[in-house]
PQR file with spaces between the fields and no chain letter, atoms N, CA, C, O and H, PARSE charges and radii, in Angstrom:
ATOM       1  N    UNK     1      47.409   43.764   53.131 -0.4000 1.5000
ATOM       2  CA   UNK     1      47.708   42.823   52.062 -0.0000 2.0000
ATOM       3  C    UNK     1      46.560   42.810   51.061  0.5500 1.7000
ATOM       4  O    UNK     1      45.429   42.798   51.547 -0.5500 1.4000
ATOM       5  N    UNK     2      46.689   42.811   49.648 -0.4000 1.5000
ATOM       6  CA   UNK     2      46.063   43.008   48.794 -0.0000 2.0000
ATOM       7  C    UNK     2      46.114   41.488   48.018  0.5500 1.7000
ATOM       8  O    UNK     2      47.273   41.087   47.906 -0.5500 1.4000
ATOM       9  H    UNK     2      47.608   42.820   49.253  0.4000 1.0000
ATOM      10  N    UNK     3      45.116   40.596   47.480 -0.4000 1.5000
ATOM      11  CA   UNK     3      45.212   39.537   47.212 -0.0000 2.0000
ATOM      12  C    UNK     3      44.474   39.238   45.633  0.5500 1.7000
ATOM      13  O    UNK     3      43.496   39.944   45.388 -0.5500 1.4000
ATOM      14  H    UNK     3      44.175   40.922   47.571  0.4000 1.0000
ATOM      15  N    UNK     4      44.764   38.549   44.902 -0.4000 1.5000
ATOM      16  CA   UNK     4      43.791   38.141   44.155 -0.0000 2.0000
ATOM      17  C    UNK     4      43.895   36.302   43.270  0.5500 1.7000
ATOM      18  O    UNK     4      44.809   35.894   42.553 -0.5500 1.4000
ATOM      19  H    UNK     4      45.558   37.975   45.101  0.4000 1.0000
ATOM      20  N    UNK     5      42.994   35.777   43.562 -0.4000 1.5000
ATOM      21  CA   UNK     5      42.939   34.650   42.860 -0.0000 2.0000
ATOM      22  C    UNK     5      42.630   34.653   41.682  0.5500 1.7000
ATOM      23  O    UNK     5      42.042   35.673   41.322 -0.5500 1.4000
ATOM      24  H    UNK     5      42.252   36.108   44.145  0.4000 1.0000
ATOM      25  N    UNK     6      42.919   33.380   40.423 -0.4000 1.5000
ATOM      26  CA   UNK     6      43.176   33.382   39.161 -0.0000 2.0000
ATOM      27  C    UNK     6      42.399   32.162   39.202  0.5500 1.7000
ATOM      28  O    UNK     6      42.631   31.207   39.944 -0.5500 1.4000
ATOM      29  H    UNK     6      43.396   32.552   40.715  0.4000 1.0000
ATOM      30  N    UNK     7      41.149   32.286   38.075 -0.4000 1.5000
ATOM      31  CA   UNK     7      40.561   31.276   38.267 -0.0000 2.0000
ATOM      32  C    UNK     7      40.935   30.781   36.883  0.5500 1.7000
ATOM      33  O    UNK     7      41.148   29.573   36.775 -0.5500 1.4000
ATOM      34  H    UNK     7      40.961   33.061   37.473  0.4000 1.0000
ATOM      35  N    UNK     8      41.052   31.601   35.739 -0.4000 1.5000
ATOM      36  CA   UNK     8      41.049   31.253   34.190 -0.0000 2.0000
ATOM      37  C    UNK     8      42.857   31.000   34.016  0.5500 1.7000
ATOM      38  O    UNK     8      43.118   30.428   32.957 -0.5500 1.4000
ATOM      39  H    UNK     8      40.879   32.582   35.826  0.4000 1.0000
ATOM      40  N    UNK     9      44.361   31.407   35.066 -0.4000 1.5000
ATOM      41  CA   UNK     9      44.929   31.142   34.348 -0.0000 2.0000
ATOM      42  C    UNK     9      45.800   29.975   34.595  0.5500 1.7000
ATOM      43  O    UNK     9      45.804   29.457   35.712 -0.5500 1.4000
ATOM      44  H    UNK     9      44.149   31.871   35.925  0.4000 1.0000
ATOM      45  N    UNK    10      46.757   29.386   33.352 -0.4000 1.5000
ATOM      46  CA   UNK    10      46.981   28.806   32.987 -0.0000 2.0000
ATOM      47  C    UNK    10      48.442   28.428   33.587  0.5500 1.7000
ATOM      48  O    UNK    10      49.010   27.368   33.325 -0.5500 1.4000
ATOM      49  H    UNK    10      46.754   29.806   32.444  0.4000 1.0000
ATOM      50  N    UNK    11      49.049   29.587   34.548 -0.4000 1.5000
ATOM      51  CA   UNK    11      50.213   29.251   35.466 -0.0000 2.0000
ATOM      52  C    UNK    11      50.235   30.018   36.868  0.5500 1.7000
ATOM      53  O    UNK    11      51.133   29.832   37.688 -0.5500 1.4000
ATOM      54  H    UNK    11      48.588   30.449   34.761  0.4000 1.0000
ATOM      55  N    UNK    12      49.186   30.883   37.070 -0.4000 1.5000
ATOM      56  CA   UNK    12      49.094   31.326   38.198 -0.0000 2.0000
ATOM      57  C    UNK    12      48.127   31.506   39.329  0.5500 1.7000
ATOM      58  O    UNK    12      47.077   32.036   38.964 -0.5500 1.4000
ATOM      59  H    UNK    12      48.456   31.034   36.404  0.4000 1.0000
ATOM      60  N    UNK    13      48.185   31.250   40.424 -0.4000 1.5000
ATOM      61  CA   UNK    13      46.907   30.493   40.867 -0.0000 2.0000
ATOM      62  C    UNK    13      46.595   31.841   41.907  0.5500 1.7000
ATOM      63  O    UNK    13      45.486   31.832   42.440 -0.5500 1.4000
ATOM      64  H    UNK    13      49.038   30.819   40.720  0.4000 1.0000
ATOM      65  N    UNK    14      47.101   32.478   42.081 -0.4000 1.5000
ATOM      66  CA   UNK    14      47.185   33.805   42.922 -0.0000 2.0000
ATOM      67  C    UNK    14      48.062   34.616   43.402  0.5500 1.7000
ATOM      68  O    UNK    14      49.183   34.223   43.723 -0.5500 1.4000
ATOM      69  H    UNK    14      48.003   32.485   41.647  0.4000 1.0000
ATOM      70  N    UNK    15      47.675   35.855   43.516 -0.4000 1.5000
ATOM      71  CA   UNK    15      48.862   36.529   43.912 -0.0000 2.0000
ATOM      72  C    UNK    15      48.673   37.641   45.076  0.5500 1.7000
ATOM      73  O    UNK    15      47.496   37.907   45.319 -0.5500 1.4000
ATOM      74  H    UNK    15      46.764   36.174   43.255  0.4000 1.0000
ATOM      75  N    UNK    16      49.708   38.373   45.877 -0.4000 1.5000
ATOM      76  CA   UNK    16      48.835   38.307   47.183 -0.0000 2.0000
ATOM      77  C    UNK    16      50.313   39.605   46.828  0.5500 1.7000
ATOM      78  O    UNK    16      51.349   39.291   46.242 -0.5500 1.4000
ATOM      79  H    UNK    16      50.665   38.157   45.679  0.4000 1.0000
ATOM      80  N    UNK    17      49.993   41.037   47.377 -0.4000 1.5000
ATOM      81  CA   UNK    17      50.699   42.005   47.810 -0.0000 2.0000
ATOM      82  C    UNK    17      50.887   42.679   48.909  0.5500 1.7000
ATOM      83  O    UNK    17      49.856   43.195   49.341 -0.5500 1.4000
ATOM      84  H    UNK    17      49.152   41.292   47.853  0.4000 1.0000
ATOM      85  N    UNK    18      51.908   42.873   49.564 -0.4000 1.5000
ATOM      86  CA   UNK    18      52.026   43.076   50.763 -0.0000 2.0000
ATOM      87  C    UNK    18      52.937   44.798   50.885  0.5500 1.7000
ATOM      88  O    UNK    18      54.138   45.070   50.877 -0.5500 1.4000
ATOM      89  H    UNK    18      52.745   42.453   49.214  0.4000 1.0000
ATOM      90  N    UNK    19      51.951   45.488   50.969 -0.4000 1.5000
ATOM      91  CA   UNK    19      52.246   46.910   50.235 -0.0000 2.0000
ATOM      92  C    UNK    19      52.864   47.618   51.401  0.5500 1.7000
ATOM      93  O    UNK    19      53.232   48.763   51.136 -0.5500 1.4000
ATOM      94  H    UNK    19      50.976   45.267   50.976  0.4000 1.0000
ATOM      95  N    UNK    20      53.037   47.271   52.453 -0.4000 1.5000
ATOM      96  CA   UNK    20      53.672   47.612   53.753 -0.0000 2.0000
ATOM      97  C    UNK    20      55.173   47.572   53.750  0.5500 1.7000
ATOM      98  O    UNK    20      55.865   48.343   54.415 -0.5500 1.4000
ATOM      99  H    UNK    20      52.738   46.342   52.669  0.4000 1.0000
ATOM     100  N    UNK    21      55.762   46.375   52.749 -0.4000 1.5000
ATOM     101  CA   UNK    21      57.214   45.715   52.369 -0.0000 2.0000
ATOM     102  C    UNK    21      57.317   45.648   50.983  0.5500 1.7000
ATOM     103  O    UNK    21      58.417   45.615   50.430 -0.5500 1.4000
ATOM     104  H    UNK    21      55.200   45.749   52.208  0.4000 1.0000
ATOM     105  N    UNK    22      56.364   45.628   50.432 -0.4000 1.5000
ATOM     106  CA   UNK    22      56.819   46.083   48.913 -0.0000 2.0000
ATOM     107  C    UNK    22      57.320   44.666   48.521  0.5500 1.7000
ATOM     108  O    UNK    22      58.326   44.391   47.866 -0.5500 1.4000
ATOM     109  H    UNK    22      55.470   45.655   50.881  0.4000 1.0000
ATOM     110  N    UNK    23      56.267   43.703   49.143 -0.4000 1.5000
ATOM     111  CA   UNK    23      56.775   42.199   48.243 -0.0000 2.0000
ATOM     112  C    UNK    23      55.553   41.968   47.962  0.5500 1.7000
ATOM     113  O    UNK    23      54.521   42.251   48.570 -0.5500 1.4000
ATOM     114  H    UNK    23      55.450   43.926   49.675  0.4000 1.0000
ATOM     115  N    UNK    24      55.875   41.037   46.277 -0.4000 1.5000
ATOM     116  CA   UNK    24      54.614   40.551   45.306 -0.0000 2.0000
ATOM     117  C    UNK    24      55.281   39.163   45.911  0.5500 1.7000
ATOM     118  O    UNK    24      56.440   38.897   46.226 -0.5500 1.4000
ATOM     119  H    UNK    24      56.714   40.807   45.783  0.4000 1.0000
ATOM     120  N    UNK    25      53.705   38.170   45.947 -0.4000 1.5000
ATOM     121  CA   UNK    25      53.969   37.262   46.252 -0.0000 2.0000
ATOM     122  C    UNK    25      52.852   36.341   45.596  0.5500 1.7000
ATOM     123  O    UNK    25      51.643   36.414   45.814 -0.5500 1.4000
ATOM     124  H    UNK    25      52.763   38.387   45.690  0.4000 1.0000
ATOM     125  N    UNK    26      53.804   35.061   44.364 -0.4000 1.5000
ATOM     126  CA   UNK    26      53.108   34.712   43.462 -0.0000 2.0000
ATOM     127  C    UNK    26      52.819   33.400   43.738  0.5500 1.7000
ATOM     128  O    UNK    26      53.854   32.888   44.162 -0.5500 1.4000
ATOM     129  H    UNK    26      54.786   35.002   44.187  0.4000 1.0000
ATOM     130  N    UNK    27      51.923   32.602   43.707 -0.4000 1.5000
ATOM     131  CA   UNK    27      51.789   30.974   44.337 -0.0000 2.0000
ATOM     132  C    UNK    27      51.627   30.841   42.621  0.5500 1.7000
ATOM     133  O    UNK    27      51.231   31.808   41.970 -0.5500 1.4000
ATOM     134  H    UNK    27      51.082   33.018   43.362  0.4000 1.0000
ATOM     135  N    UNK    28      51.932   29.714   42.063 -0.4000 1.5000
ATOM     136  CA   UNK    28      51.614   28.907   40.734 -0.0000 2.0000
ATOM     137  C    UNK    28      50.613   27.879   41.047  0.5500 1.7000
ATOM     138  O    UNK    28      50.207   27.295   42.052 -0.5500 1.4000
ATOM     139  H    UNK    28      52.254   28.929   42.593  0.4000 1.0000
ATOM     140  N    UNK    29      50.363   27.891   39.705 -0.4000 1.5000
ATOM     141  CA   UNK    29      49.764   26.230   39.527 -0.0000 2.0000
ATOM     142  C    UNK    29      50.240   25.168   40.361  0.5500 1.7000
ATOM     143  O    UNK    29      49.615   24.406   41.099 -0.5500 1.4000
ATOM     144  H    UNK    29      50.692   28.365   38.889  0.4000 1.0000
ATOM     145  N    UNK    30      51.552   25.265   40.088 -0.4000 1.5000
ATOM     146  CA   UNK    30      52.557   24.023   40.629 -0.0000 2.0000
ATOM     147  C    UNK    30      52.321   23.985   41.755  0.5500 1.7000
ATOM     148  O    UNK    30      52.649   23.007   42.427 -0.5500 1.4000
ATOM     149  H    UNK    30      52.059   25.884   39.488  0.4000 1.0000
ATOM     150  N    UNK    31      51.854   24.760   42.139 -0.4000 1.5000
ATOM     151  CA   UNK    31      51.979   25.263   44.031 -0.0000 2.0000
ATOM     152  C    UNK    31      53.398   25.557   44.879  0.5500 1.7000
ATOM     153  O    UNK    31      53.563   25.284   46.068 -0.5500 1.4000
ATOM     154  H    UNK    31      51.588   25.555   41.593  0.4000 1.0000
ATOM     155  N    UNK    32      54.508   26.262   43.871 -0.4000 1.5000
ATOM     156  CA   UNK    32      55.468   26.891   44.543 -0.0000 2.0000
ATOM     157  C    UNK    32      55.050   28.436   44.676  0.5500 1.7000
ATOM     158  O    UNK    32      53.987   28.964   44.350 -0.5500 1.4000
ATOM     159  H    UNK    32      54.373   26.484   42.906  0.4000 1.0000
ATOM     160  N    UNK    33      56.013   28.914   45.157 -0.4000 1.5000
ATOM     161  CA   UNK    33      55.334   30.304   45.984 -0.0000 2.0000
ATOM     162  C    UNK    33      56.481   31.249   46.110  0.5500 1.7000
ATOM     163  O    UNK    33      57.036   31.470   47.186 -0.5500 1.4000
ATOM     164  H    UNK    33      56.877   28.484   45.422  0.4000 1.0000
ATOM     165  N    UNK    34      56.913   31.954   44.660 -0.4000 1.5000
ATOM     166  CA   UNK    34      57.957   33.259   45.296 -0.0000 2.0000
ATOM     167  C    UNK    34      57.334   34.231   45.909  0.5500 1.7000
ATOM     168  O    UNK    34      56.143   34.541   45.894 -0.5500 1.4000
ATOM     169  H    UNK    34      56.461   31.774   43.786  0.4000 1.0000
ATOM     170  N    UNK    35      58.359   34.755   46.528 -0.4000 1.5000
ATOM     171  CA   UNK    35      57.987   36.499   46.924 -0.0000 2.0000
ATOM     172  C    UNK    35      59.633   37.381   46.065  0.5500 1.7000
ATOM     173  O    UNK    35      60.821   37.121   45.873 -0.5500 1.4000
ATOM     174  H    UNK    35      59.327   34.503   46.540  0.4000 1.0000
ATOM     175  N    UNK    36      58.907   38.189   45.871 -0.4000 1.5000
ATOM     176  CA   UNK    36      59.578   39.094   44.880 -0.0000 2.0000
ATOM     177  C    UNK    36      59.633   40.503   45.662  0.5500 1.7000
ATOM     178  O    UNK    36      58.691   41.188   46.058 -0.5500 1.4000
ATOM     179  H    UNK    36      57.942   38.399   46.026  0.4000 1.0000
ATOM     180  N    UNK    37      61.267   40.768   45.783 -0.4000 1.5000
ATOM     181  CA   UNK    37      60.999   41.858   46.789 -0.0000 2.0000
ATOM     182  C    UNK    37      61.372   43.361   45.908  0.5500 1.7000
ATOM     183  O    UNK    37      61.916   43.559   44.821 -0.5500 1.4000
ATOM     184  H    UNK    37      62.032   40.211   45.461  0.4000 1.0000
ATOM     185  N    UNK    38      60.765   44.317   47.000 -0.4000 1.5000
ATOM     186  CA   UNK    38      60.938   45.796   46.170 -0.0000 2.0000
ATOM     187  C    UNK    38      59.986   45.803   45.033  0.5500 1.7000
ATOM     188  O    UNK    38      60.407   46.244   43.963 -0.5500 1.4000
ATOM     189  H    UNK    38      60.323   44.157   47.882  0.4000 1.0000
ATOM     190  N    UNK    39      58.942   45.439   45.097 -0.4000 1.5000
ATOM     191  CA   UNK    39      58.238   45.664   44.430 -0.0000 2.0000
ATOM     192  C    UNK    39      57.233   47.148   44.372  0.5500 1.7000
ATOM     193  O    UNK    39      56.550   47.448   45.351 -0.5500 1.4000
ATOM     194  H    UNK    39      58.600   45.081   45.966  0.4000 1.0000
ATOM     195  N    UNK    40      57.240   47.660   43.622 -0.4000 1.5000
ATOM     196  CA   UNK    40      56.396   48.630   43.235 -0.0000 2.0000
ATOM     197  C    UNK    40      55.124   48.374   43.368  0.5500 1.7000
ATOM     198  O    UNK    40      54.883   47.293   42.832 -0.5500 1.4000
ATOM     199  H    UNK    40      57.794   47.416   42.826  0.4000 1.0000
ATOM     200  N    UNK    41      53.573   49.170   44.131 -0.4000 1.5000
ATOM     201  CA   UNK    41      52.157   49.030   43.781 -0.0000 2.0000
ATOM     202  C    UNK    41      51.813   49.274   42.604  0.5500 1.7000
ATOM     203  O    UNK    41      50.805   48.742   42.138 -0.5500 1.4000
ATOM     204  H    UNK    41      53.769   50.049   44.566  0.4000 1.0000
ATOM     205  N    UNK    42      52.897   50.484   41.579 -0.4000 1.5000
ATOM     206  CA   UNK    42      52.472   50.357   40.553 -0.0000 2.0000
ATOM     207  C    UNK    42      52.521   49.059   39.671  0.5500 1.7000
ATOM     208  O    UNK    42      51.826   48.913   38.666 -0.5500 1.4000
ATOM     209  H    UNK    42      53.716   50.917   41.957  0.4000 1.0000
ATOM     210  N    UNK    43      53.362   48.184   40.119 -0.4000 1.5000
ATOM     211  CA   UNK    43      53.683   46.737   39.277 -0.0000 2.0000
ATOM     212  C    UNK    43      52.742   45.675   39.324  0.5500 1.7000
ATOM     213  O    UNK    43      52.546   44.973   38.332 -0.5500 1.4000
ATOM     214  H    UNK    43      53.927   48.302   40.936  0.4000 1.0000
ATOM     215  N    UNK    44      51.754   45.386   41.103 -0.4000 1.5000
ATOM     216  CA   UNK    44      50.891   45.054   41.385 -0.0000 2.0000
ATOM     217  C    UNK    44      49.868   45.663   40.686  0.5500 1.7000
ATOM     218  O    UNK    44      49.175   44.868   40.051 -0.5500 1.4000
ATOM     219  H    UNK    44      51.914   45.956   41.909  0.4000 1.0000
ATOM     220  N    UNK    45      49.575   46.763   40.608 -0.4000 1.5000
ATOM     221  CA   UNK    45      48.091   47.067   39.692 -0.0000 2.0000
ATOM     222  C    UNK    45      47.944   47.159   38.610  0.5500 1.7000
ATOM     223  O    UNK    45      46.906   47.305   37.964 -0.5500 1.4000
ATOM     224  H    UNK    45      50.137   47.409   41.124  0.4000 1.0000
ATOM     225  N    UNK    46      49.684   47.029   38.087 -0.4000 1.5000
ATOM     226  CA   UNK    46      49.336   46.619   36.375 -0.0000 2.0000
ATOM     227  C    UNK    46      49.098   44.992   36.306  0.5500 1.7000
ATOM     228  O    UNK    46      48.118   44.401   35.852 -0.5500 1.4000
ATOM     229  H    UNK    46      50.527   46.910   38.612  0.4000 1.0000
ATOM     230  N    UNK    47      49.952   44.603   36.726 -0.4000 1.5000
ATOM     231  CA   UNK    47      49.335   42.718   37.047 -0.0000 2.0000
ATOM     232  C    UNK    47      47.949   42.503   36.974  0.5500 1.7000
ATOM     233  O    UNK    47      47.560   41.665   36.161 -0.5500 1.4000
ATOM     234  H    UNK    47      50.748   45.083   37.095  0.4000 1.0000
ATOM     235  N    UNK    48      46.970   43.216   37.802 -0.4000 1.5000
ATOM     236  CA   UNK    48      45.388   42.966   37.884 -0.0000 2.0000
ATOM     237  C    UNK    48      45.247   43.831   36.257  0.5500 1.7000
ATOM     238  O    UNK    48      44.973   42.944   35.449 -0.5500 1.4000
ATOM     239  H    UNK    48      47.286   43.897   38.462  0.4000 1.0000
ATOM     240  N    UNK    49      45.281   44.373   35.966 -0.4000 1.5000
ATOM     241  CA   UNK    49      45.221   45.034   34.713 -0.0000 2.0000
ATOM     242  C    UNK    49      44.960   44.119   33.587  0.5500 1.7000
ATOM     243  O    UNK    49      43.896   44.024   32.976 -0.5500 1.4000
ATOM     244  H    UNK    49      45.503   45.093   36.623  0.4000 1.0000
ATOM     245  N    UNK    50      46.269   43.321   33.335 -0.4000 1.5000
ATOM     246  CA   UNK    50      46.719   42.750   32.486 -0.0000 2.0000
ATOM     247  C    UNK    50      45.696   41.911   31.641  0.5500 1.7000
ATOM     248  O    UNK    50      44.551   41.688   32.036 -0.5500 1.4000
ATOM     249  H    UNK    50      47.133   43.399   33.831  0.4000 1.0000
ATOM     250  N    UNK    51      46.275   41.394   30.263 -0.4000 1.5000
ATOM     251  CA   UNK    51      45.483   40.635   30.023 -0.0000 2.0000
ATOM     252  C    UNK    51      45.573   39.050   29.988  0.5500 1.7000
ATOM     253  O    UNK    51      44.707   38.307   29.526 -0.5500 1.4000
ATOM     254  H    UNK    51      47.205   41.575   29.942  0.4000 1.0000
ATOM     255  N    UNK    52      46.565   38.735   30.459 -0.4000 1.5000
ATOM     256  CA   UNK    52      47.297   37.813   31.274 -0.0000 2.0000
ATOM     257  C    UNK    52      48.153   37.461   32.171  0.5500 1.7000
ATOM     258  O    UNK    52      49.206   36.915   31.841 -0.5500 1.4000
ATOM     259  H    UNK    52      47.268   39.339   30.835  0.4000 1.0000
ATOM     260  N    UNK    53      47.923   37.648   33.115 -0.4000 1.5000
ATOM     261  CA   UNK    53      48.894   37.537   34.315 -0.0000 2.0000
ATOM     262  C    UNK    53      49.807   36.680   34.252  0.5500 1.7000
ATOM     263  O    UNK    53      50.827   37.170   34.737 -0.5500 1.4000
ATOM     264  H    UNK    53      47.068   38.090   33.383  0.4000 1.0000
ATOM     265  N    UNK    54      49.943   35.811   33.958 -0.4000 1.5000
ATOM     266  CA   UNK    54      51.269   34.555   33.710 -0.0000 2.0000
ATOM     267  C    UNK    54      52.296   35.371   32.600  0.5500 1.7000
ATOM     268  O    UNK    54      53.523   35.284   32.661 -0.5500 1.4000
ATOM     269  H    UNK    54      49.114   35.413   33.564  0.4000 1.0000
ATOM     270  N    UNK    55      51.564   36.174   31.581 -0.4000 1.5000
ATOM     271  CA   UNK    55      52.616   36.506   30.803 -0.0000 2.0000
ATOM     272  C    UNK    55      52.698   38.071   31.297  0.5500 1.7000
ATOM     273  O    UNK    55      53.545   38.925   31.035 -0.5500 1.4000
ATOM     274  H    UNK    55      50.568   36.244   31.531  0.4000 1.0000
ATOM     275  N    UNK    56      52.005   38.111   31.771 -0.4000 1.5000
ATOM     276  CA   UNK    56      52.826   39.871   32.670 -0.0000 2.0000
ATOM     277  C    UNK    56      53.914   39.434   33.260  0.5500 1.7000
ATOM     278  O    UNK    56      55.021   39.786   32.852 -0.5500 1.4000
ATOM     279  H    UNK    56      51.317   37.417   31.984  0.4000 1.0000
ATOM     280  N    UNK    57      53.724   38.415   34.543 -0.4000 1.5000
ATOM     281  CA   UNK    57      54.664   38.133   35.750 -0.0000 2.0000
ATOM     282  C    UNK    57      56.048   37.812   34.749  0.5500 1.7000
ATOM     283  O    UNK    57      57.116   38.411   34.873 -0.5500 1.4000
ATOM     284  H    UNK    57      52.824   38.129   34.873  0.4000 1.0000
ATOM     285  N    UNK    58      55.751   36.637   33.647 -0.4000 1.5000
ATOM     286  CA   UNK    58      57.241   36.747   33.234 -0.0000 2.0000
ATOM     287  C    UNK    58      57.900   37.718   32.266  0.5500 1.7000
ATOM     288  O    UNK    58      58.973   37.418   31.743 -0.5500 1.4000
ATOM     289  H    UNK    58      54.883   36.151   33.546  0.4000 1.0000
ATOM     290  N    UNK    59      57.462   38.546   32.084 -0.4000 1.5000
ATOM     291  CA   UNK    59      57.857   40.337   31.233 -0.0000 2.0000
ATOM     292  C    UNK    59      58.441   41.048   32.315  0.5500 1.7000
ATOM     293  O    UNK    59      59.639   41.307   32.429 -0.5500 1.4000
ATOM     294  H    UNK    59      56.590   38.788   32.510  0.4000 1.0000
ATOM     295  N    UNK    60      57.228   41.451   33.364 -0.4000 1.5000
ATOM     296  CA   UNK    60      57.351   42.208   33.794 -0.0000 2.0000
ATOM     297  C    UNK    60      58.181   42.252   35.549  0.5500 1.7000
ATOM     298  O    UNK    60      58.343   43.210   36.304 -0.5500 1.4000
ATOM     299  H    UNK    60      56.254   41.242   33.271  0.4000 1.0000
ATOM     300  N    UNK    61      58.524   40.938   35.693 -0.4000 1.5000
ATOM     301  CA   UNK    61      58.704   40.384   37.872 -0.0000 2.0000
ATOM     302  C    UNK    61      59.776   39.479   37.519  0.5500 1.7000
ATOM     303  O    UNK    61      60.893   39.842   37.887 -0.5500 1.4000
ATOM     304  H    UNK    61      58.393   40.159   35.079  0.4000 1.0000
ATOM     305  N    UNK    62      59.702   38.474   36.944 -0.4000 1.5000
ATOM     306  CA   UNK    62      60.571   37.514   36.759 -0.0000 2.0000
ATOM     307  C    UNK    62      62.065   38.412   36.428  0.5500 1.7000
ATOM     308  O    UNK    62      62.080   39.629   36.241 -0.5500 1.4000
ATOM     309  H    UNK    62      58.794   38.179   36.645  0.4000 1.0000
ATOM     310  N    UNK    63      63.260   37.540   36.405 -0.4000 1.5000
ATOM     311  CA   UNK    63      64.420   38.365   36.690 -0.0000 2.0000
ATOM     312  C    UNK    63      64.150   40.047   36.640  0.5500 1.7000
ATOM     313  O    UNK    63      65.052   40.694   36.108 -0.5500 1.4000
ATOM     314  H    UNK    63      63.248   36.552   36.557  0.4000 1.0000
ATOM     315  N    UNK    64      63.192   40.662   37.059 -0.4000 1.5000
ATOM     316  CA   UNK    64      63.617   41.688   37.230 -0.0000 2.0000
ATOM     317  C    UNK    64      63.595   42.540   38.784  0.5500 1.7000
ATOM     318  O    UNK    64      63.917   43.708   39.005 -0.5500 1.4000
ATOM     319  H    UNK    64      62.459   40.136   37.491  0.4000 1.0000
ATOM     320  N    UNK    65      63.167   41.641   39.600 -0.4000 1.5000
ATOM     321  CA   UNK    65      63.226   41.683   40.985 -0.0000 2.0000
ATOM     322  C    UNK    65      63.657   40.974   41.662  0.5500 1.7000
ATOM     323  O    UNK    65      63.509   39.793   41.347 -0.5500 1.4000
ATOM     324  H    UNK    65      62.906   40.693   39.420  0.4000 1.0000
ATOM     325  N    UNK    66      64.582   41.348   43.226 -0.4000 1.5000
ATOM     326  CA   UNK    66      65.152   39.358   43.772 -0.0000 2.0000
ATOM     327  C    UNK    66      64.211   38.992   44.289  0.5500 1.7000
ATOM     328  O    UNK    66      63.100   39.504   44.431 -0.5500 1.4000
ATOM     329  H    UNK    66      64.702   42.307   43.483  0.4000 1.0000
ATOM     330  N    UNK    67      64.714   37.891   44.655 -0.4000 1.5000
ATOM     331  CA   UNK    67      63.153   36.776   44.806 -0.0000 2.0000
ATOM     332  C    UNK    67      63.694   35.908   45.805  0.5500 1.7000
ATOM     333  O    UNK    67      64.832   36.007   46.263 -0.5500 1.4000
ATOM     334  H    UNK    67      65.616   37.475   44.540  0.4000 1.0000
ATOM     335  N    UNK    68      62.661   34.877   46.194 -0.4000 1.5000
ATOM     336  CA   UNK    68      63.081   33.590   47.413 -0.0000 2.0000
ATOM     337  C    UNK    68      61.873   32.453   46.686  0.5500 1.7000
ATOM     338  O    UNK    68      60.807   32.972   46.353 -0.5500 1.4000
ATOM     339  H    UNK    68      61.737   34.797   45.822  0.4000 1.0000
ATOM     340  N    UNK    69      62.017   31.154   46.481 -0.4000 1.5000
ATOM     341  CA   UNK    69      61.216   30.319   46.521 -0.0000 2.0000
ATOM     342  C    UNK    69      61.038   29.922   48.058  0.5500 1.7000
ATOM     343  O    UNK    69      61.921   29.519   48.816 -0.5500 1.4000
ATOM     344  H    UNK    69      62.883   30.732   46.752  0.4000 1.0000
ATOM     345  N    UNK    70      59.574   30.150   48.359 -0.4000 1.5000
ATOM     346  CA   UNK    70      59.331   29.579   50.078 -0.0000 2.0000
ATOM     347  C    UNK    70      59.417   28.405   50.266  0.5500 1.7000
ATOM     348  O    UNK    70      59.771   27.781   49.265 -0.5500 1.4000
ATOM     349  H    UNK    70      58.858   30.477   47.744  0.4000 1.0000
ATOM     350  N    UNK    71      59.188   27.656   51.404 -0.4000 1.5000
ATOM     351  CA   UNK    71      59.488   26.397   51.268 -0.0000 2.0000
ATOM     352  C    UNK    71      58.552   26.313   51.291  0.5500 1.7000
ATOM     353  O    UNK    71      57.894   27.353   51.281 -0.5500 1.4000
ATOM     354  H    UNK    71      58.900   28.162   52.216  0.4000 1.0000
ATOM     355  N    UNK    72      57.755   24.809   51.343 -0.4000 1.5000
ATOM     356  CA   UNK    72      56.105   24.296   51.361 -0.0000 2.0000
ATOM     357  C    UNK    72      55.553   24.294   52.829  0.5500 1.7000
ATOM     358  O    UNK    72      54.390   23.957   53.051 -0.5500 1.4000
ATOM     359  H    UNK    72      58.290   23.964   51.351  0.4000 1.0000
């Protein structure tokens, strides 16, 4: 599992990849927590890339992968 915390942004508080299953898994601010499945490593290492991760995730993850909100 590949992880990284967000200290500067403004909707995402970390995100954690699990490259074994190919799920991105995004906790928010809010403190809800999808996992986004079939995800690509290439999708994860453009995320760390980025120059904002909140507006990558919704370009680039948001409806374009299925997803689950976890429970708390």
């Amino acid at each position: 599992m590949k992880q990284h915390v967000f200290e500067n942004s403004s909707q995402v508080k970390c995100i954690r990849y699990f490259d074994d299953k190919q799920i991105l898994e995004v906790e928010y601010k809010t403190n809800k927590t999808y996992q986004y499945f079939n995800v690509p490593e290439t999708i994860y290492e453009a995320a760390m890339a980025a120059e904002s991760i909140g507006k990558y995730v919704n370009k680039y993850v948001k409806n374009e992968f299925k997803y689950q909100l976890l429970p708390f």
